[in-house]
C-alpha positions as a Markdown table, in Angstrom:
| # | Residue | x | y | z |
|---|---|---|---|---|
| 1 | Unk | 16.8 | -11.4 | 12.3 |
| 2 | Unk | 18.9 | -9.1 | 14.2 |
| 3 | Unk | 17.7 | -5.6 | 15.0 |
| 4 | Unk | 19.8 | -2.6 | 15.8 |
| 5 | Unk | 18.7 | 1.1 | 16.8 |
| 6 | Unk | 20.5 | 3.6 | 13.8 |
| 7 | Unk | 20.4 | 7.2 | 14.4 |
| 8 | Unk | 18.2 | 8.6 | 11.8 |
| 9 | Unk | 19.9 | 11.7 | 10.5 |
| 10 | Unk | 21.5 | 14.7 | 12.0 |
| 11 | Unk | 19.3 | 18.3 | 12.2 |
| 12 | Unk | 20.9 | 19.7 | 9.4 |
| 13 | Unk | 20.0 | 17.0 | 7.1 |
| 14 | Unk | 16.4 | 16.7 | 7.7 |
| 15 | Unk | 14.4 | 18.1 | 4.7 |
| 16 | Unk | 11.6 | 20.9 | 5.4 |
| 17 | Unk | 9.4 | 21.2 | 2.5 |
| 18 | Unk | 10.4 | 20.2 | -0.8 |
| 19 | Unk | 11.2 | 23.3 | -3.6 |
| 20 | Unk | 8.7 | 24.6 | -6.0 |
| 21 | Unk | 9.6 | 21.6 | -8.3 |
| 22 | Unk | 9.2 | 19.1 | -6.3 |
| 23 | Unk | 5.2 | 17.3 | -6.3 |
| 24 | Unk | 3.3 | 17.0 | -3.4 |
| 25 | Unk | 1.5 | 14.3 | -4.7 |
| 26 | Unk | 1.3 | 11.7 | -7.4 |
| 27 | Unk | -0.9 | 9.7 | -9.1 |
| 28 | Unk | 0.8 | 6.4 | -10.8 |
| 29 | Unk | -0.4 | 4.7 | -13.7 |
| 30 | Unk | -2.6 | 1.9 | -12.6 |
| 31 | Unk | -1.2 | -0.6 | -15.9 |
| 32 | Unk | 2.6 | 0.4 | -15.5 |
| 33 | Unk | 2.2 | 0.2 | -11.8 |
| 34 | Unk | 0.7 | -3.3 | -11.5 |
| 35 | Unk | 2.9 | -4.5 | -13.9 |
| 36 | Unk | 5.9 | -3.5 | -12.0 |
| 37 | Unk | 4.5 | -4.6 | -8.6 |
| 38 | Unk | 3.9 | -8.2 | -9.9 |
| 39 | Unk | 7.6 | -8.4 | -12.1 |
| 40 | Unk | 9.4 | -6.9 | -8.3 |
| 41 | Unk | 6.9 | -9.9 | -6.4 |
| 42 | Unk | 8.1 | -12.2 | -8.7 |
| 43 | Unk | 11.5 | -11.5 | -7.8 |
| 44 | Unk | 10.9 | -11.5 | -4.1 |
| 45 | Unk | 9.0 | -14.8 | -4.1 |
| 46 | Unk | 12.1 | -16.4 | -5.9 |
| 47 | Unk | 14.7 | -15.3 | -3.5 |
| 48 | Unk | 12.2 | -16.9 | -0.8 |
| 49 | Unk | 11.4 | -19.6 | -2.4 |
| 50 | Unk | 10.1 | -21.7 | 1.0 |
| 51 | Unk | 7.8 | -19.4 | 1.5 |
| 52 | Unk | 4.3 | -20.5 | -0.4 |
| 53 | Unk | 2.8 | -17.3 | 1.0 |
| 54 | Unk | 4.9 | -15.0 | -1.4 |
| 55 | Unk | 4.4 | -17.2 | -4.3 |
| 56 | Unk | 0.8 | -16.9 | -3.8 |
| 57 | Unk | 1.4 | -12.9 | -3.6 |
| 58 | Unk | 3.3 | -13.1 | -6.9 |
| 59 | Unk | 0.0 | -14.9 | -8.8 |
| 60 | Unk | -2.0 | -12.7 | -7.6 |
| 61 | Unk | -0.7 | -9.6 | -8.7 |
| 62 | Unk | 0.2 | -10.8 | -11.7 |
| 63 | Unk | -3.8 | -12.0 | -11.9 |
| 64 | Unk | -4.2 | -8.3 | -11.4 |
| 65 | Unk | -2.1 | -7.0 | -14.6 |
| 66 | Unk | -4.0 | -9.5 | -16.6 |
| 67 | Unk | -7.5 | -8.5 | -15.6 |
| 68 | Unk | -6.6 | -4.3 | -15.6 |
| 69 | Unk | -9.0 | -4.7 | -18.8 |
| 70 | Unk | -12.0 | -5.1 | -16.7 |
| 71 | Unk | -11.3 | -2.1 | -14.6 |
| 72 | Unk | -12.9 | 1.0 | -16.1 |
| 73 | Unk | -12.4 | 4.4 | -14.4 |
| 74 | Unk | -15.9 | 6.0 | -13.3 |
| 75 | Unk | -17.1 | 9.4 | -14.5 |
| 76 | Unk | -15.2 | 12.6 | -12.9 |
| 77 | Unk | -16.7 | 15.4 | -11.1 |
| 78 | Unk | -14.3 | 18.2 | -11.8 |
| 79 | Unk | -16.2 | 20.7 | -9.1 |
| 80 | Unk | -16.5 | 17.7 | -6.5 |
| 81 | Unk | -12.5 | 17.2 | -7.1 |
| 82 | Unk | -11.4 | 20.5 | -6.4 |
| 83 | Unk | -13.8 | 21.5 | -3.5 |
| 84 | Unk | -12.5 | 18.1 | -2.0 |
| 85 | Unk | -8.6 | 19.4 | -2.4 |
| 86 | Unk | -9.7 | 22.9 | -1.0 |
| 87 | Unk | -11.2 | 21.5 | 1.7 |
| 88 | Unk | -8.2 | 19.0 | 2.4 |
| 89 | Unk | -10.6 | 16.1 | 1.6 |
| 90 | Unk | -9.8 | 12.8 | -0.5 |
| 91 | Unk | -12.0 | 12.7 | -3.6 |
| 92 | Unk | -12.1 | 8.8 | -3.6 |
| 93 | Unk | -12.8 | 8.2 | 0.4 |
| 94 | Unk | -13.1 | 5.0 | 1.2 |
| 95 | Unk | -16.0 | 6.0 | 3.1 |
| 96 | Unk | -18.2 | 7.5 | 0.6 |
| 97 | Unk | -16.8 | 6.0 | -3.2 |
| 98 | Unk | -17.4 | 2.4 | -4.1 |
| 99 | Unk | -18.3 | 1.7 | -7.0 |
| 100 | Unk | -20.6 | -1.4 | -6.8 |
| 101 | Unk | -21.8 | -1.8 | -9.8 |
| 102 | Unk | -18.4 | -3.1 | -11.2 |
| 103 | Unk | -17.6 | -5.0 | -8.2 |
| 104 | Unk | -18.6 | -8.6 | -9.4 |
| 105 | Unk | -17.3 | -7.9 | -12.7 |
| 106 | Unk | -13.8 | -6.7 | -11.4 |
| 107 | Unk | -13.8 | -9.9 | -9.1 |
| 108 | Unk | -15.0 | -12.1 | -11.8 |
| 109 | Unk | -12.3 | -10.9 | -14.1 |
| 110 | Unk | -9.8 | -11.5 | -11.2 |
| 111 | Unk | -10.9 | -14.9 | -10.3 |
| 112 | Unk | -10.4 | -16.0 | -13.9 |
| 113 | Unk | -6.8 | -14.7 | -14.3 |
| 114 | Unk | -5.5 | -15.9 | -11.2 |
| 115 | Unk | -7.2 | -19.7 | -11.8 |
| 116 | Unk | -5.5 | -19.7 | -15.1 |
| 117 | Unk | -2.1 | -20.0 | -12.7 |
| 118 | Unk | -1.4 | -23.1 | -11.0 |
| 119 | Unk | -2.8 | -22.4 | -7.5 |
| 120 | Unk | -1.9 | -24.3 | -4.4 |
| 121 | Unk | -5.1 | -26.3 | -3.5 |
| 122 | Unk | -5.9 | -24.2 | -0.1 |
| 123 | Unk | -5.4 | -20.8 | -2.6 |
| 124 | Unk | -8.5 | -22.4 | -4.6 |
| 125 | Unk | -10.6 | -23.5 | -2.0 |
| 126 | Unk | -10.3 | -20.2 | -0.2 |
| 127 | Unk | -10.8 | -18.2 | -3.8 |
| 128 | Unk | -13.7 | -20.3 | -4.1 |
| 129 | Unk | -15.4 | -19.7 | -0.6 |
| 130 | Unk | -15.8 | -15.8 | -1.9 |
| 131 | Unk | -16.9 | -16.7 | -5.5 |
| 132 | Unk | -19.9 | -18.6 | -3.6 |
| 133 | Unk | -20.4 | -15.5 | -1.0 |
| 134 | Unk | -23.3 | -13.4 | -2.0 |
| 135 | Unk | -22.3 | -10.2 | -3.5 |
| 136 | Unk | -23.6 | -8.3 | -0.9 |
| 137 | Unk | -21.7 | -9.5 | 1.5 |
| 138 | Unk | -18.6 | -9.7 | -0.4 |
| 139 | Unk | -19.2 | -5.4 | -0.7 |
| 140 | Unk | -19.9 | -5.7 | 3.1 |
| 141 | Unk | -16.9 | -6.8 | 3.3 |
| 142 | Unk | -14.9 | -4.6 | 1.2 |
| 143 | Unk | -16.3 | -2.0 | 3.3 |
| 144 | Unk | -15.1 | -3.6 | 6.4 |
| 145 | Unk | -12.0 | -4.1 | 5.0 |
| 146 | Unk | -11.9 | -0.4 | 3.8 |
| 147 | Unk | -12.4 | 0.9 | 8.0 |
| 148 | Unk | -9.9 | -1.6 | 8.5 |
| 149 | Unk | -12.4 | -3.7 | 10.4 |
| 150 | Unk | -10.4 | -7.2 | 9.8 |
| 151 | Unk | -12.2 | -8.9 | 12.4 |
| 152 | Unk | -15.7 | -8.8 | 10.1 |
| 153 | Unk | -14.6 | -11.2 | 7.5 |
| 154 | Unk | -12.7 | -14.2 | 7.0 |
| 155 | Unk | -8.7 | -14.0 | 7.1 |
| 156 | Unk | -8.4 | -15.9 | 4.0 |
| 157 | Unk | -10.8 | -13.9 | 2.2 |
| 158 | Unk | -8.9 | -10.3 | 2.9 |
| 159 | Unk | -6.3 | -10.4 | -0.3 |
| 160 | Unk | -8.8 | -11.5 | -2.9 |
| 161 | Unk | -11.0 | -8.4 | -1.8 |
| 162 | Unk | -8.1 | -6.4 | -1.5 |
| 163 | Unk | -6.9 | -6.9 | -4.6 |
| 164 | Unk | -10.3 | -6.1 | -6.1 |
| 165 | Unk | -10.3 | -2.5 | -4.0 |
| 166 | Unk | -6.9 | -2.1 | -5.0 |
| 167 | Unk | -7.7 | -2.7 | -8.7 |
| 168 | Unk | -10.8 | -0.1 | -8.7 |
| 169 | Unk | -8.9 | 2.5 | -6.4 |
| 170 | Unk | -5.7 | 2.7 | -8.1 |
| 171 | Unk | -7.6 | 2.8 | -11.8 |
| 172 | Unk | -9.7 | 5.8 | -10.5 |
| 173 | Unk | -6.8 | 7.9 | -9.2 |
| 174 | Unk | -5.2 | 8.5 | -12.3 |
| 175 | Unk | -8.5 | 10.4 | -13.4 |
| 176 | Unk | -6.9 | 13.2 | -10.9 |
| 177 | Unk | -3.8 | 13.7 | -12.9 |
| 178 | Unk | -4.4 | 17.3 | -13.9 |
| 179 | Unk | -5.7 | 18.0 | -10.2 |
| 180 | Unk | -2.4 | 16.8 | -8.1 |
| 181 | Unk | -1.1 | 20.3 | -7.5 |
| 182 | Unk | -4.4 | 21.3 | -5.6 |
| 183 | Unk | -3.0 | 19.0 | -2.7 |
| 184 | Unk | -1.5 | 21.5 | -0.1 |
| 185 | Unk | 0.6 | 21.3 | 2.8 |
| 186 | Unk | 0.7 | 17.6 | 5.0 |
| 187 | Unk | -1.0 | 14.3 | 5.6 |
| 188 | Unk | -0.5 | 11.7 | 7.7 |
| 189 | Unk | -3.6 | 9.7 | 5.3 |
| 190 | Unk | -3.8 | 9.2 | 1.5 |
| 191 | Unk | -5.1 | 12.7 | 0.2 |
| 192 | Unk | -6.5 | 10.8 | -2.8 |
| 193 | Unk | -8.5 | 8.0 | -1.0 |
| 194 | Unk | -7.9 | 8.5 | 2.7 |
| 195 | Unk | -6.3 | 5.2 | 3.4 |
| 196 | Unk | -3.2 | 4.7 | 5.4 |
| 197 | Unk | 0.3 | 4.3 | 4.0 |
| 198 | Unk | 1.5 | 0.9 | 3.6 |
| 199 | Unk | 5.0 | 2.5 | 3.8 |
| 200 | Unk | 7.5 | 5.2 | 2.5 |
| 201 | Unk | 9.8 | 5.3 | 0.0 |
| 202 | Unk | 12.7 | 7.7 | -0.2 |
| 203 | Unk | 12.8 | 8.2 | -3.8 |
| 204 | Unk | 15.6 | 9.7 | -6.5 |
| 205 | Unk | 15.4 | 11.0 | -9.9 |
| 206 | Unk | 13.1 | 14.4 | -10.2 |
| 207 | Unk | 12.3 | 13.8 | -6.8 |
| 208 | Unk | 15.5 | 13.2 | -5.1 |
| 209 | Unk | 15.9 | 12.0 | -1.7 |
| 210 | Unk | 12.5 | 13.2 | -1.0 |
| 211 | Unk | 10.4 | 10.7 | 0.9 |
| 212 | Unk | 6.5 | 9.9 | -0.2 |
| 213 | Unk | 4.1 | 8.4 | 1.6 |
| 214 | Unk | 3.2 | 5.1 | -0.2 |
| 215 | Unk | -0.9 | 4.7 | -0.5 |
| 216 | Unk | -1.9 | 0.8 | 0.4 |
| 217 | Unk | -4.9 | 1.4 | -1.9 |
| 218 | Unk | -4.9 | 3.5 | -4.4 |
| 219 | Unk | -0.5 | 3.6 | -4.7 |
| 220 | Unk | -0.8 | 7.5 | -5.2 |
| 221 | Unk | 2.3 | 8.7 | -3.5 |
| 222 | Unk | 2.9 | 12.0 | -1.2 |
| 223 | Unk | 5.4 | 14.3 | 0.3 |
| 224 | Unk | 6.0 | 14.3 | 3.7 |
| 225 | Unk | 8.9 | 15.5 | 5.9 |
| 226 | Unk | 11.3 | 13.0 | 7.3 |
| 227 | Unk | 11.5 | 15.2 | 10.6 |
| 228 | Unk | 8.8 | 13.7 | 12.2 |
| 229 | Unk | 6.9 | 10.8 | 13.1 |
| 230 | Unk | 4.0 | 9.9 | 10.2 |
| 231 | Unk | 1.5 | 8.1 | 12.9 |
| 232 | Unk | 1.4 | 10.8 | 15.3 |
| 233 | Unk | 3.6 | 13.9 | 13.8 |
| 234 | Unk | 5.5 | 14.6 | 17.2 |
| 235 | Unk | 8.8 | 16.9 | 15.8 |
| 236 | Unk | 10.9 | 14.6 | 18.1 |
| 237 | Unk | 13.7 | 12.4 | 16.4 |
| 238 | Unk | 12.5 | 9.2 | 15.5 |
| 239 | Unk | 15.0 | 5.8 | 15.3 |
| 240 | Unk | 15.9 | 3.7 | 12.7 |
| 241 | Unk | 15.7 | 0.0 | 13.2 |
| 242 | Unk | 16.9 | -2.7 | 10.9 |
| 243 | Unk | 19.9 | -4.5 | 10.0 |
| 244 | Unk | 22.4 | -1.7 | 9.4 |
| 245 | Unk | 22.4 | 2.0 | 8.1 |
| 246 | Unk | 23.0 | 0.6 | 4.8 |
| 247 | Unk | 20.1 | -1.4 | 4.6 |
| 248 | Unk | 17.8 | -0.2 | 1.8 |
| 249 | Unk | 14.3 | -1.4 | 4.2 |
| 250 | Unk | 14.5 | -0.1 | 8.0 |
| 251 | Unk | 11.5 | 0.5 | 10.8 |
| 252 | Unk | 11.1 | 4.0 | 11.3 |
| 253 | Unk | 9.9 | 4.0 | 14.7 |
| 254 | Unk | 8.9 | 6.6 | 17.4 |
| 255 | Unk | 8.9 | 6.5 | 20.8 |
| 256 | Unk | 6.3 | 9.0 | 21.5 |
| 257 | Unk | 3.8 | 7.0 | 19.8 |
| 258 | Unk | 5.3 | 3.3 | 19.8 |
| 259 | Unk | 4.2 | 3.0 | 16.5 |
| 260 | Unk | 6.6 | 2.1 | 12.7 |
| 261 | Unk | 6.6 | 2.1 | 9.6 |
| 262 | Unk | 9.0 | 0.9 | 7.1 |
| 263 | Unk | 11.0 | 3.5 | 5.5 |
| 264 | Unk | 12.5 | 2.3 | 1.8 |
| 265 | Unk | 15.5 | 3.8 | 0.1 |
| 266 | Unk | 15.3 | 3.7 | -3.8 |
| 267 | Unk | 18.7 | 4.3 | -4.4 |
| 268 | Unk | 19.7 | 1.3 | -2.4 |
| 269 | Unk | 16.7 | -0.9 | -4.5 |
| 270 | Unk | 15.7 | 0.9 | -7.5 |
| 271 | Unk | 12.9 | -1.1 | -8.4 |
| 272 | Unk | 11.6 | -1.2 | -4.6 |
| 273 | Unk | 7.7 | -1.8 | -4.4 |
| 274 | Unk | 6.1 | -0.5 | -1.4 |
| 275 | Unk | 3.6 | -3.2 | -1.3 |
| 276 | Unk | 5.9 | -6.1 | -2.8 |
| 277 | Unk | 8.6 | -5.2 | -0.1 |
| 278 | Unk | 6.7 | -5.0 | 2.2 |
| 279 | Unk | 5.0 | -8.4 | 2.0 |
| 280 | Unk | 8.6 | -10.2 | 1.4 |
| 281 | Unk | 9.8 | -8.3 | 5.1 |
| 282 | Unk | 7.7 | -9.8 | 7.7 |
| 283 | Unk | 10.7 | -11.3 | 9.7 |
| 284 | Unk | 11.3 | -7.3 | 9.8 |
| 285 | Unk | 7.8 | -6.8 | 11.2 |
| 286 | Unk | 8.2 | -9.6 | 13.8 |
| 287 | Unk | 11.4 | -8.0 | 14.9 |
| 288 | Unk | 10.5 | -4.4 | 15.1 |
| 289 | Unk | 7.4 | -6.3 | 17.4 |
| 290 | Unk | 9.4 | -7.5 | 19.4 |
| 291 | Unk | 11.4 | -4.6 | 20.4 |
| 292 | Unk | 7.5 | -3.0 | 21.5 |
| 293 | Unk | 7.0 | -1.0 | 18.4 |
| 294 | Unk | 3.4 | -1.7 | 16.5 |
| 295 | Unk | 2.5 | -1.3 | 12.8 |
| 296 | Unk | 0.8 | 1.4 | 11.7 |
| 297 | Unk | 1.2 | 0.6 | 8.0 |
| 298 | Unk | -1.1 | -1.4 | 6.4 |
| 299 | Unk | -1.4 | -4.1 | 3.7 |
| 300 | Unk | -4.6 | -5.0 | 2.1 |
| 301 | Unk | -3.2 | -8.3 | 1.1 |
| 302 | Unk | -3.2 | -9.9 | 4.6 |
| 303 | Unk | -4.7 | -8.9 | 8.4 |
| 304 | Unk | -1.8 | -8.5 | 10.7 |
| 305 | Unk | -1.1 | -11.7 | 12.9 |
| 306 | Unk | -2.4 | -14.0 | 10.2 |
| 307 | Unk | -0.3 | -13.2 | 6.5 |
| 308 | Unk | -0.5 | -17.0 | 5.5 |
| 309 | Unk | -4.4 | -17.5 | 5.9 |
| 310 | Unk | -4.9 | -18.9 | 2.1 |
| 311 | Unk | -1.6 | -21.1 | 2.0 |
């Protein structure tokens, strides 16, 4: 894959903060989002079809829309929600919320779904290696994969637990619906979970060339200028690498930092996915890699350096 350096845009076209109309953040709905993450994987797996590790992807988010029943949102704290906004704190860290006591259930209901699907035999075995870990350490893990601590469990293990995370976080974020507009100002980190981006998306519709931050856990999305750099914030210009200017997936990548993340353009790919797109672009990842950039985005379906563990 070819990689070319684009000019991002010129001064005068870079946004500053959005008008009064315009969200800061947003919640999705967990079923409608799933569903439409698994239908666009589905799509991408077939226009790759050689690559087993995107097929896998696609049965396992479809196994998450079928087991979405399982999920049920935990009890909100309305005073603990807003002092958290006010204070510019996620509500849902991924330090402090976890709800345990639906873990095995979640996973259970998971597991189930995605065996009903004809899985490659390594996708089994390695589905079956966390069925037989002890809960415990399956949360241990979860945790670890939460600080992003990949190294503390098993490769193949990191998008079944993901998927579970995934499943609780994103379920639980919709309870903040009638709380979004307490999010103020800027953040580099999910103001709903704390987690990193996975990427962003430059979206149309109410929010018109606007582009939002893309949550790897919980898929809330949220403003943030396109004048700057979303690892380290430096105001300098940052470059666009990729396959042309007309490409609707590029690198945004800074040279203060050395860090990218993909930037997504809806109107060139309506039904873009963060997650799903992201996942069917690794060539893009090896590429912007090479060049000496590294990823700051993150995907909870796969550690970087080993996406193919279960396959």
């Amino acid at each position: 894959m070819s990689v070319k350096a684009v000019k991002l845009i010129q001064p005068g076209e870079i946004q500053g903060m959005p008008d009064d109309d315009t969200p800061l953040l947003v919640v999705v709905d967990a079923g409608e989002m799933f569903r439409a993450r698994a239908e666009r994987m589905h799509v991408l797996a077939a226009q790759q079809s050689d690559s087993p590790w995107l097929a896998f992807c696609a049965q396992l988010m479809q196994a998450q829309v079928d087991c979405l029943s399982s999920v049920t949102p935990q009890p909100l704290d309305e005073t603990v929600v807003r002092e958290s906004f006010i204070h510019k704190l996620p509500p849902f860290s991924i330090t402090t919320w976890l709800p345990e006591a639906q873990w095995s259930v979640v996973l259970n209901a998971l597991s189930t779904a995605l065996e009903a699907q004809p899985l490659a035999p390594g996708v089994r075995g390695a589905l079956e290696r966390v069925k037989q870990t002890a809960v415990v350490d399956q949360i241990r893990q979860a945790k670890a994969l939460l600080a992003a601590d990949e190294a503390a469990l098993p490769a193949d293990a990191v998008p079944f637990i993901g998927a579970v995370l995934q499943l609780l976080w994103a379920t639980q974020s919709k309870t903040l619906s009638a709380f979004v507009e307490l999010h103020k100002g800027e953040s580099g980190l999910c103001p709903v979970c704390g987690s990193h981006p996975v990427a962003s998306v430059v979206r149309v519709g109410e929010r018109d060339l606007h582009r939002y931050m893309v949550c790897s856990l919980c898929a809330s999305e949220w403003y943030a200028p396109r004048a700057r750099c979303t690892n380290c914030e430096t105001p300098k210009e940052v470059s666009m690498l990729g396959d042309s200017r007309e490409s609707a997936l590029q690198g945004e990548c800074c040279e203060e930092c050395g860090g990218y993340l993909k930037l997504m353009f809806q109107a060139k790919e309506p039904l873009v996915d963060a997650v799903a797109d992201d996942l069917a672009s690794i060539r893009l990842d090896l590429a912007l890699s090479g060049e000496g950039f590294s990823r700051t985005g993150r995907n909870l379906f796969f550690t970087v350096g080993q996406p193919t563990a279960v396959t």
